[in-house]
C-alpha positions as CSV (number, residue, x, y, z in Angstrom):
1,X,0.0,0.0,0.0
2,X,1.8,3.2,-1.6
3,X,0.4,5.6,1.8
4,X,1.5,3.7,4.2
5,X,4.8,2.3,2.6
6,X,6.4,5.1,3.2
7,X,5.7,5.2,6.9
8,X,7.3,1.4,6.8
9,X,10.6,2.2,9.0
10,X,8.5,4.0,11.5
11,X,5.7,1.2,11.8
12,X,8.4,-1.6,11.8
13,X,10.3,0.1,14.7
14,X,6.5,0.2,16.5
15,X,6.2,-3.4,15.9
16,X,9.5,-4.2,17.6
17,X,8.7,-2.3,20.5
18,X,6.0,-3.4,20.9
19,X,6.6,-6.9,20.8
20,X,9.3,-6.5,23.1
21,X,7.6,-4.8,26.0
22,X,4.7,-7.8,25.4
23,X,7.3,-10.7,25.7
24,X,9.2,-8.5,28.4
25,X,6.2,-8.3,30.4
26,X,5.9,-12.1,29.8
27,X,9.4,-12.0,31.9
28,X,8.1,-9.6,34.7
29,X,5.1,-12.0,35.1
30,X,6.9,-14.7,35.7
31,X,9.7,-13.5,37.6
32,X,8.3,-10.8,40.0
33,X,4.5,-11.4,39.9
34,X,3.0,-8.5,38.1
35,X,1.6,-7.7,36.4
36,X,-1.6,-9.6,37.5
37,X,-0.7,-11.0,40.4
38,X,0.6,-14.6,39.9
39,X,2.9,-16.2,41.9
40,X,6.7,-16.1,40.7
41,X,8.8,-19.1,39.4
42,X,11.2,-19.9,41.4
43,X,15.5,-20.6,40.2
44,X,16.3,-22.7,38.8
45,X,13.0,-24.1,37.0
46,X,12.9,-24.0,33.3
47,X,10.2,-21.4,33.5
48,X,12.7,-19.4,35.6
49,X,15.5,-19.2,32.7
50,X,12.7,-18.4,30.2
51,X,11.7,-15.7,32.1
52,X,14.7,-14.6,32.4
53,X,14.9,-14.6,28.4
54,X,11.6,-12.6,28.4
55,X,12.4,-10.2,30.7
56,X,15.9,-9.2,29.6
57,X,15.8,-10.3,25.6
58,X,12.5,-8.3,25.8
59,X,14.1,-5.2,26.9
60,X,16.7,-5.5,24.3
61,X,14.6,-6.0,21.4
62,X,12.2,-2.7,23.1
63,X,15.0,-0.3,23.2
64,X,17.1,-1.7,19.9
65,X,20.0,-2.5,21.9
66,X,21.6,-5.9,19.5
67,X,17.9,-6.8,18.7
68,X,18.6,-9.0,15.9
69,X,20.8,-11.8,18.5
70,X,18.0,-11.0,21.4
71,X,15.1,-11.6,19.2
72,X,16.8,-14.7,17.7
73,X,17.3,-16.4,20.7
74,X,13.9,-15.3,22.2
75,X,12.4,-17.5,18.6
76,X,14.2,-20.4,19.9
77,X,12.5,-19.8,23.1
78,X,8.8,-19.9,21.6
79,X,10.3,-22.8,19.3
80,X,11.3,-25.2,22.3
81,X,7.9,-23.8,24.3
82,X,5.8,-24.8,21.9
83,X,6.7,-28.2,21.6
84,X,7.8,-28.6,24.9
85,X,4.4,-27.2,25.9
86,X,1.5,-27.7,23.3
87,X,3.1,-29.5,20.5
88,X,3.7,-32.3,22.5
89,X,0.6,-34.2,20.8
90,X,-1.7,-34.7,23.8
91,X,-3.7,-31.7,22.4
92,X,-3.1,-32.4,18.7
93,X,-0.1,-30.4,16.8
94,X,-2.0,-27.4,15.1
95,X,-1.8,-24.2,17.2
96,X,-5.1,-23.5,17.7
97,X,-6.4,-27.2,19.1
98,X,-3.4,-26.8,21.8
99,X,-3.2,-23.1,22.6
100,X,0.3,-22.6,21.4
101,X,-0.6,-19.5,19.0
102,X,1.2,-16.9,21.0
103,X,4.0,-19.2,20.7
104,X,4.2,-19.7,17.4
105,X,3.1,-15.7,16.6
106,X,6.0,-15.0,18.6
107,X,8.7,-17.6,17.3
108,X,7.9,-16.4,13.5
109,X,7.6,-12.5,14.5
110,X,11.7,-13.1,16.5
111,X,12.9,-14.9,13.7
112,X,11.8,-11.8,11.2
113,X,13.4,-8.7,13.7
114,X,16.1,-11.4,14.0
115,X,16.7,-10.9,10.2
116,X,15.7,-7.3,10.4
117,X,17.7,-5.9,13.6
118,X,17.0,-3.1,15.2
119,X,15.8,-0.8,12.6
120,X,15.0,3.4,13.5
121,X,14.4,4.2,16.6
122,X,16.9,2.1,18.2
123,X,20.1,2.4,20.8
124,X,21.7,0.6,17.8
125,X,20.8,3.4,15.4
126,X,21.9,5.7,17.9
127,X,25.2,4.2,18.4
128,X,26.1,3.7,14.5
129,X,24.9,7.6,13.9
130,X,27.8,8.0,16.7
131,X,30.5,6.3,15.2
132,X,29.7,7.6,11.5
133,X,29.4,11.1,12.9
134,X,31.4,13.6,11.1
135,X,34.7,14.9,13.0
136,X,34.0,18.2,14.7
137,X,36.2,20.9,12.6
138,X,39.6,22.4,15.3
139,X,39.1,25.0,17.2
């Protein structure tokens, strides 16, 4: 769509922030109980380390910092959740007969800001307008 193509940078870098603070709040569930109250997993349960993968690689890929490695591994992360948790046949293997279709949302929507990295709005854009930043004339 020609109107909003143009705006595709800006809506990409919405879509990655988004999705970060969602999965990172995934992290903050688990780990500190909020939001909504549940009760925390405790170290070192498997639900611990994933949360711990939310809650940092979720930050990351929210504020741009090396996005493309965090979102990577937080797609292996849905991956090994979904078949470790609905795939696993007792439900049947299609997402929506098990409830795995955050999982599998996620694990897809990783793998493409994996590809993508951090895009505009970004600590990484920030640091590479830094580094290419003209040399202040002398004097």
């Amino acid at each position: 769509m020609a109107v909003l193509g143009r705006y595709e940078a800006q809506i990409y870098a919405l879509l990655r922030i988004m999705a970060g603070l969602m999965f990172l709040f995934h992290g903050t569930q688990k780990l500190l109980g909020w939001p909504g109250g549940r009760k925390p997993v405790v170290f070192p349960t498997r639900a611990w380390f994933a949360a711990v993968i939310e809650l940092f690689g979720g930050a990351m890929i929210t504020i741009g910092l090396f996005a493309g490695i965090a979102a990577f591994i937080a797609s292996g992360l849905m991956a090994f959740a979904y078949f470790i948790a609905h795939g696993n046949g007792k439900q049947g293997f299609l997402p929506i007969m098990n409830k795995g279709e955050l999982a599998v949302l996620y694990c897809f929507l990783f793998l493409y800001i994996s590809v993508h990295g951090s895009g505009i709005w970004s600590l990484d854009a920030l640091i590479r307008r830094g580094k290419t930043a003209p040399a202040a004339p002398p004097g």
